[in-house]
N, C-alpha and C positions, 0 to 999 in steps of 0.2 A: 508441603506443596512443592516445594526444592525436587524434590525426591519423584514427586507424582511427573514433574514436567521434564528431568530426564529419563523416565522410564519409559515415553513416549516412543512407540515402535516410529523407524522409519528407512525405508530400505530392509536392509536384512541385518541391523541393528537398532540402535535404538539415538534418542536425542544425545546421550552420554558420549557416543564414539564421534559428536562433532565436536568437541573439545571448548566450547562456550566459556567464554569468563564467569567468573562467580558474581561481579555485580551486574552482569547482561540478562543471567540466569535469574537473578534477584530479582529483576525489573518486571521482567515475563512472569515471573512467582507471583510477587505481589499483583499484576493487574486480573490474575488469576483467583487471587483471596478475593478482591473486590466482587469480580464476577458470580462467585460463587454464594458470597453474601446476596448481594441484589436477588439473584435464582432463588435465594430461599426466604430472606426477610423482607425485602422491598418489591415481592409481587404486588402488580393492581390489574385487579379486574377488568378487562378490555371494554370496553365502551365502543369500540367503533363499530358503525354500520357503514359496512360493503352493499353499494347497490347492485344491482342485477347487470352484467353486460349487458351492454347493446353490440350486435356489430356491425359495422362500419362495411359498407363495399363502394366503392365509385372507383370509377377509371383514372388515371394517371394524369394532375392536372400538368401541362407543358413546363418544363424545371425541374420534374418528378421522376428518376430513374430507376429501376430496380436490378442488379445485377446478380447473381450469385457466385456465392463465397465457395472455398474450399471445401468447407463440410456439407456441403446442399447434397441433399439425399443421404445423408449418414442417419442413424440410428437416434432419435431423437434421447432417447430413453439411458444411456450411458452415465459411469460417472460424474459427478463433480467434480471430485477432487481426488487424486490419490496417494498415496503414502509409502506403498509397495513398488517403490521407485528406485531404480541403482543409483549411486551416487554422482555417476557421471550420465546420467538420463540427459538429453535435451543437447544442445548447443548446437554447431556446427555439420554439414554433410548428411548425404544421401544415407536414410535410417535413422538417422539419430534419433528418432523417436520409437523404433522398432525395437531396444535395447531392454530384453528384459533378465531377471535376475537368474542367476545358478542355480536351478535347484537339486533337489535329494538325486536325478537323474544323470545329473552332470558329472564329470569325471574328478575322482577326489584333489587332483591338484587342480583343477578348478574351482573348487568349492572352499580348498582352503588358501586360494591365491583372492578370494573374494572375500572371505572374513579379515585375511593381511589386510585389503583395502579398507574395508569396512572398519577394522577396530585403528588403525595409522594412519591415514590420508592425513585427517586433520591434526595430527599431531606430530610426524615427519618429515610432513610436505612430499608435494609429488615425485618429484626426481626419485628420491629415495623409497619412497612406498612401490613407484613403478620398478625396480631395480629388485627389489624385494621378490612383486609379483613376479616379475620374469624370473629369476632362479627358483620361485614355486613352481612355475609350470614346467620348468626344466630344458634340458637343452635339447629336445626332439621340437619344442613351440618354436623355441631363437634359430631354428634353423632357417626358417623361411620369413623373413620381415614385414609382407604382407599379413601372414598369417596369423604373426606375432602380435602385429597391431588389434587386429578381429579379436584376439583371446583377451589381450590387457583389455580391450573396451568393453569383452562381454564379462569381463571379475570386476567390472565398477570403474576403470583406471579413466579418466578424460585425457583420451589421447588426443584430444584436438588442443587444450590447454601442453602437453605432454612436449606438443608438436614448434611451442613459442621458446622453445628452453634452445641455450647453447652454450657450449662449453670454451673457452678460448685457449687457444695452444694449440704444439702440434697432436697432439696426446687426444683431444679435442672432438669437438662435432660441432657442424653449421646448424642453424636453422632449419627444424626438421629435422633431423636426424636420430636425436636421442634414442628414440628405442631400437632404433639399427645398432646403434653405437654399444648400449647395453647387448644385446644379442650376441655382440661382437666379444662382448667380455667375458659373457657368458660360457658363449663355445669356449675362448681360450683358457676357461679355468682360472680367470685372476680372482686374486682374493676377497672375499667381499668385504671387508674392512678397506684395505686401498682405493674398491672402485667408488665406495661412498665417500670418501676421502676428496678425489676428485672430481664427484658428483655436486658436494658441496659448493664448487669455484662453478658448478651456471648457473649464468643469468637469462633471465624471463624479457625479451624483445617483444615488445608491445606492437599491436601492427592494429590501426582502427577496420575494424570492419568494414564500413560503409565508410567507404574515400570521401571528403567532403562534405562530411556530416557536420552541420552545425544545429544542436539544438536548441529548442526553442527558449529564451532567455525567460526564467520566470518573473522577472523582477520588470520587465522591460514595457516599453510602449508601443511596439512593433505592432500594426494592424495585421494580421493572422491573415494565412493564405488558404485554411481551411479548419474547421472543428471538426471535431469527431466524438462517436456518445454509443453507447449500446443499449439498446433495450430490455426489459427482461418482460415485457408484456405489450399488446397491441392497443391496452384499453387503459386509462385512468383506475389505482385502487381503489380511489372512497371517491374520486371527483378528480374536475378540477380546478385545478390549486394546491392539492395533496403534494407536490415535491416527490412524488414521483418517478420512476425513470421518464412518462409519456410527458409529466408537464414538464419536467427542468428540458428537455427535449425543445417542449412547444415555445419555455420562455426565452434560448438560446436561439431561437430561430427567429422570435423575433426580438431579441438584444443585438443580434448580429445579422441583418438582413443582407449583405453585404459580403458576406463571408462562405464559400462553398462548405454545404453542410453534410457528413458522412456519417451512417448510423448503418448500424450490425442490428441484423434482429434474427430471432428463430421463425423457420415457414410456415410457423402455427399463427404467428403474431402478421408477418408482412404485409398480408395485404388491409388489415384495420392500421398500421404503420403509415402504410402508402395513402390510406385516404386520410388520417391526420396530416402527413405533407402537406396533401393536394389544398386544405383549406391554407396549410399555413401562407402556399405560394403568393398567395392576394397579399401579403406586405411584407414580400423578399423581392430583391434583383438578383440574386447567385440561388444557384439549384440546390437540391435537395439528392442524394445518393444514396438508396436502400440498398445492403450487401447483406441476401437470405441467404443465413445460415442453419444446416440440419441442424448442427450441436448445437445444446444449453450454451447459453450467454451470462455473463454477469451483467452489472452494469456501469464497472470498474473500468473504461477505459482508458484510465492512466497508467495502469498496473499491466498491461500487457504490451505496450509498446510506447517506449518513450519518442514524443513528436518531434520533431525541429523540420529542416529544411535542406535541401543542397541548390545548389546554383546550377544550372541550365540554360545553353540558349542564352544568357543575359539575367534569367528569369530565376526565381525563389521557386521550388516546387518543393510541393509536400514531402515529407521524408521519416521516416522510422526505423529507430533501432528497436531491435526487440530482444528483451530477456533470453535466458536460453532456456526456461521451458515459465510460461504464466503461473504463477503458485500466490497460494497463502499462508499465514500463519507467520511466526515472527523466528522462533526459536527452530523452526524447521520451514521445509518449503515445498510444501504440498503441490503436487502438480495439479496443472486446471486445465481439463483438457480444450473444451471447447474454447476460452479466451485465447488456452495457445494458438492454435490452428486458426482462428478469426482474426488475427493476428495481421496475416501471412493474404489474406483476402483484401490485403490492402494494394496489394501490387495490380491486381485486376483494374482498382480507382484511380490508377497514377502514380500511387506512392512509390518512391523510391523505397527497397528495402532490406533491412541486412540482420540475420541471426548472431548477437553476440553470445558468446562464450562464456560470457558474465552471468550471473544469477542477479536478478534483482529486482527490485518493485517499485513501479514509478512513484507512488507516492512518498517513499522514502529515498526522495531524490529532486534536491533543488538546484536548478543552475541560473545562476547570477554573473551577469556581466558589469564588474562592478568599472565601470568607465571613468572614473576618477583617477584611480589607480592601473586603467587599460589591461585588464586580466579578468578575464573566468573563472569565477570558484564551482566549484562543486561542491555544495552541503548534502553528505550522506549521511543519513541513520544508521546508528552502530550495526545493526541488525544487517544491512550488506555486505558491508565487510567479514561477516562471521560467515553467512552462506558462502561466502566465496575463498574462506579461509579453511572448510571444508570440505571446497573441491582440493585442497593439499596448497592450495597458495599462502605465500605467506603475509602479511600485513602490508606492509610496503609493494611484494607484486599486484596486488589486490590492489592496491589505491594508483598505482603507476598505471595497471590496465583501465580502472575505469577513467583514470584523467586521456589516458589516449584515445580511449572510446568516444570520451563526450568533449574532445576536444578544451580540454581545462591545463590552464595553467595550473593549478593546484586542488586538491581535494581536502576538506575540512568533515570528520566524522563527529558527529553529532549525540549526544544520549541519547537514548531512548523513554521519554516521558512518556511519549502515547506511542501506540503500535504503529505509525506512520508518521515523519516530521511536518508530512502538509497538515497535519490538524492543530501545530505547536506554531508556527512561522509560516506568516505571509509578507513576502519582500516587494517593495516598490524603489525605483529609482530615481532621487530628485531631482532638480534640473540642473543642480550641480554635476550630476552623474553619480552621486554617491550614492549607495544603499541604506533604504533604511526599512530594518528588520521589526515588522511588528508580532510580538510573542506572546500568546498567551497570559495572561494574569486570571487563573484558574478564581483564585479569591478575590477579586474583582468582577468576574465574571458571577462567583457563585452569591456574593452580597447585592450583585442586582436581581439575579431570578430567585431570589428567595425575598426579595422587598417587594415584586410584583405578585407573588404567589402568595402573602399576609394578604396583600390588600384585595386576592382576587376573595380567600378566606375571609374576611373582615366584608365583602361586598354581599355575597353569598347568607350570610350569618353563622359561618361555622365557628368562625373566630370572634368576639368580642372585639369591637373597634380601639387599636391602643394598647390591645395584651400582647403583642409580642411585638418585636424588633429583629433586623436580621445578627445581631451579638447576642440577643438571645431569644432562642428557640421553644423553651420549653412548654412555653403555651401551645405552639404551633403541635407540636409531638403530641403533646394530650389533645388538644381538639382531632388531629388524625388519629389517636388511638381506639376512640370511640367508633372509627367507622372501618376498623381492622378487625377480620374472619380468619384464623389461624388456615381457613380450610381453602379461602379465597384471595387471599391479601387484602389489600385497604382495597374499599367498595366503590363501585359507581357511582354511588351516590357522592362523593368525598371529591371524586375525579373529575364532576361534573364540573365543581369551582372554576377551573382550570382550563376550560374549553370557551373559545370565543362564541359557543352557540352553532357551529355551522359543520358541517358532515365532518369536512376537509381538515377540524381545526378537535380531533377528540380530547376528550380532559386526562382518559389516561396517561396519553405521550407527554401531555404537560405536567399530570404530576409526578410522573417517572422523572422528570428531570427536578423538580422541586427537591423530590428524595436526594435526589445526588447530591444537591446544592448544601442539603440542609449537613448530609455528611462530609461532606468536605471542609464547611466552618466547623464542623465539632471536631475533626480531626487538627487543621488548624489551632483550634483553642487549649489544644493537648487536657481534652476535660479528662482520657483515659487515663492521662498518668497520675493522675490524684488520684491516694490509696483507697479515699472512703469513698470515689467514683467509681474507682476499677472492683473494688470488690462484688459488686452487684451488676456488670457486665460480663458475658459470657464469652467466652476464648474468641468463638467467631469474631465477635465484634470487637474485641481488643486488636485479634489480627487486621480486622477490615482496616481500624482508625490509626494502626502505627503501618499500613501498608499507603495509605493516602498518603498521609505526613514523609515517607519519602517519596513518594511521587512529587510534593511539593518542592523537596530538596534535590529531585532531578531535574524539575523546571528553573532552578538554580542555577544550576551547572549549566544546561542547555543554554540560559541567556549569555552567561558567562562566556561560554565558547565562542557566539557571535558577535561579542560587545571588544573580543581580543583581535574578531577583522578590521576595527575601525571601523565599523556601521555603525550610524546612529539608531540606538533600540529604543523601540518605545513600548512597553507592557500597556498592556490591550486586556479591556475586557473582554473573556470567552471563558468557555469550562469545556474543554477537549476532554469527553468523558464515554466517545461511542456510542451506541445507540442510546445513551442520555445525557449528553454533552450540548454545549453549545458552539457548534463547528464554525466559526462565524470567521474565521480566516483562515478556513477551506476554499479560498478566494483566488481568481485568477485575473490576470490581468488581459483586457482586451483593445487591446491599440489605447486610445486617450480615456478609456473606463474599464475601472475595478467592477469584478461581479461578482456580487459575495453573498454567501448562503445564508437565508433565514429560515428558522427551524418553528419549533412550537408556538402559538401566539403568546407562551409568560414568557418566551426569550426575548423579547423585543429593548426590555430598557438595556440587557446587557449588549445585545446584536447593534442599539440604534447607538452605544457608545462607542463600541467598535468601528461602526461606519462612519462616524465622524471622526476618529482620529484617523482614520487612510485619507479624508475629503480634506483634512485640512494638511494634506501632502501637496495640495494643488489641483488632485484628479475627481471626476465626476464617477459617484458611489450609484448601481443599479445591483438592489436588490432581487436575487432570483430564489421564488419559494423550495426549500428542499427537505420538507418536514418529515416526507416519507424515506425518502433517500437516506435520512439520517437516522430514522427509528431501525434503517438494516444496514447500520454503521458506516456509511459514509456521507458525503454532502455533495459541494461541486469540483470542485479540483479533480477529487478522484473519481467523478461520470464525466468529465469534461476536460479531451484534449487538443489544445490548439498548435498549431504547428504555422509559426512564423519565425 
């Protein structure tokens, strides 16, 4: 699997040339073993009924706006995602999205001043890859420094990152100048051992983007000066209640009546969009702001632009930095086109706003103002620092630029347990001012939804009242194994258990998460490593249960790391497991209330333990339904960003 997940095309090489650590690679491997187990042995038969749309038309009730976005009238029908991306795609200036890759057409020091980048960036760093590039293309490119610049950026080079470097001495270059400077050396023939010699002595001058950015503190109890949320449909999936994008939408608008509400949608959806507003308006005071977008939307808007605020006027106004191009995936970073561009549609509503230079994804990105100690941390997932380690930065410029970005006293890199830290850690501030980090306890999490899922089995009669317990399972395995189709997975009939009876609430997505639960205590119990166990267990599922078992010992590390800022931690029932997880501190904070995500109805003892250990921090817990939102891997943090 190691081998499957570097071999991954990206750009005009592969995941291998961004030089990833071996345990980062591991982490991303194993949630990949997982994945592919689920795909094959823990299919269940879908149970859900989808009703028929209805649509929706009424006029615009007064509070109701509809504006259009950057993309309005673009090509509905485009990518999602793309992969065929140069490595310095996206950031800063006019084109920067027009950047495409060298090919067979292009002139051969072209093509091979673009494999220099491709195969070295991430592992020379920029200065020197650029230096490289430029004596590839030769000294008829360095003749012209304009020119020069156009060439490094169309071989992959991020000349805007290129453009923070300087050299000190007289020998030297200011800010901005480097590829002049290089050019310069060029022409005169110096050696290229010496000029990398003194390429080595610059340093990387961090300059924030957006002057006066202050982002939104997640920890904090600041009442929000606006939300923002994307849609990916005009209509409810199964109802409502369903979690969503239209409910967590509908439930946000009235958790936060108060609060100016922004929402992206595509022009297919807008106006069934605008006539869900117009009811909502009957129990808000602050408006509602529709921005129709041609492109495809996710409904990830945390991952496309990080929220905060700058000061104006006296006044907090909305504000956003943004990634330098919207991507997914962990190990590489797929560009998304429509998120990017919807982005940037925020300027049209007020927002202040500014393209960083940085790669990144809001949901692997916490900022905490921890007021006791009167400093800023920044908790990044490891996974940031490696996109941005290669664009050719190094570890330390990479953590210096994002603490200048995000206005941080210091930056704290985090493991990677799950594919984003907002599904591991949710921070609250006590009134001491100090943080306290509540984490995941997967096995906590997983011995409550497997104690409600006996008993929904035991209600049902699949299970015998009293045959099984969450230590042990094996009754539970054999009553499910009777209603397992090698052709179908485990049946409808078996899923029904599992379902509170009503459209919104299917038995599948409940026992999809039962499965998980049940595999993560047997990986826990290490049953695989008993010889007379493992003998009659098949590779897949050896790898499945010793890939869990370090997941467990990365949630280890992870607390560990927060437990060394001086925050008080407290492990929390959840099972951050993706679309069969219990996301339940994918939670955000909204002035004097927590709003935290409930998923399937068997989550509820582990979700209602979780919400009482945040409620007994002091603060008032409003559960918001997000069952659907989570079956297509996410919850609320990452549909829902607040910028105070």
């Amino acid at each position: 699997m190691r081998g499957n997940v570097l071999a991954q095309p990206f750009g005009s090489g592969t995941v291998a040339d961004l030089a990833l650590p071996d345990s980062f690679v591991r982490r991303v491997a194993d949630r990949a073993i997982i994945d592919s187990y689920n795909e094959r042995f823990r299919v269940v038969e879908d149970d859900a009924a989808r009703p028929a749309a209805h649509p929706r038309a009424a006029a615009a009730a007064d509070g109701v706006r509809v504006i259009r976005g950057v993309t309005f009238g673009q090509d509905a029908d485009g990518p999602d995602e793309q992969r065929d991306v140069p490595r310095n795609f996206g950031g800063r200036g006019a084109g920067a999205f027009g950047v495409t890759l060298a090919g067979r057409g292009a002139a051969y020091e072209a093509r091979r001043a673009q494999e220099i980048v491709t195969r070295r960036l991430a592992r020379d760093g920029l200065p020197a890859t650029a230096l490289e590039a430029v004596r590839t293309l030769g000294p008829a490119a360095a003749g012209q420094v304009d020119l020069l610049k156009a060439a490094l950026s169309g071989v992959g080079v991020p000349t805007d990152l290129l453009a923070m470097f300087e050299l000190p001495g007289a020998d030297g270059f200011p800010h901005g100048d480097a590829a002049a400077w290089m050019a310069a050396r060029v022409r005169a023939g110096d050696a290229a051992m010496a000029v990398r010699e003194r390429l080595g002595r610059a340093v990387l001058r961090a300059v924030p983007s957006l002057a006066g950015f202050e982002p939104t503190d997640d920890a904090g109890s600041r009442v929000p000066v606006a939300a923002r949320l994307q849609v990916t449909r005009g209509d409810d999936w199964l109802g409502e209640g369903d979690g969503g994008s239209i409910d967590v939408a509908r439930q946000v608008a009235a958790l936060a009546p108060d609060v100016p509400l922004f929402i992206g949608v595509q022009t297919a959806h807008a106006a069934d969009l605008c006539a869900h507003a117009s009811e909502w308006m009957a129990r808000r005071s602050a408006g509602v702001t529709i921005i129709e977008e041609g492109a495809r939307l996710s409904q990830w808007a945390q991952d496309n632009a990080r929220p905060g605020c700058i000061g104006r006027g006296g006044k907090r106004t909305p504000a956003a930095l943004l990634p330098r191009y919207a991507s997914r995936h962990d190990e590489l970073t797929a560009y998304v086109p429509g998120d990017t561009h919807a982005a940037e549609s925020l300027s049209s509503a007020g927002f202040a706003l500014a393209r960083s230079p940085l790669h990144f994804q809001g949901g692997n990105l916490l900022v905490v103002e921890d007021r006791a100690r009167r400093e800023r941390v920044l908790l990044l997932g490891e996974a940031e620092v490696y996109r941005n380690i290669a664009l050719g930065l190094t570890r330390d410029q990479a953590l210096e630029l994002f603490r200048v970005e995000f206005a941080a006293q210091r930056c704290v890199v985090v493991p990677a347990a799950s594919y984003h830290l907002d599904y591991e850690v949710f921070v609250r501030t006590d009134a001491d001012g100090r943080p306290v980090a509540f984490v995941a306890s997967a096995l906590e999490g997983a011995r409550a939804v497997a104690g409600s899922g006996i008993a929904a089995m035991e209600r049902a009669g699949v299970l015998p009242a009293g045959a099984a317990a969450p230590d042990r399972l094996d009754a539970v395995w054999a009553a499910l194994g009777t209603h397992f189709d090698p052709a179908f997975g485990f049946r409808a009939t078996v899923a029904a258990c599992f379902s509170s009876g009503t459209v919104v609430d299917p038995g599948a997505a409940g026992l999809r998460v039962m499965l998980e639960a049940m595999d993560t205590l047997a990986a826990a119990s290490g049953l695989d490593e008993r010889p007379e166990v493992a003998r009659g267990l098949n590779g897949h599922t050896l790898a499945m249960l010793a890939a869990r078992r370090r997941t467990l010992d990365d949630r280890i590390a992870l607390r560990s790391t927060i437990a060394e800022l001086g925050w008080r931690v407290v492990e929390t029932s959840a099972m951050p497991a993706g679309r069969r997880g219990v996301s339940v501190l994918n939670a955000v904070n909204c002035g004097p209330m927590v709003l935290m995500p409930f998923g399937a109805g068997n989550c509820r003892s582990a979700e209602g333990a979780a919400a009482e250990a945040v409620a007994s921090n002091g603060c008032s817990v409003a559960g918001v339904r997000t069952a659907e939102s989570q079956r297509r891997h996410g919850a609320l943090r990452c549909a829902l960003a607040l910028h105070g």
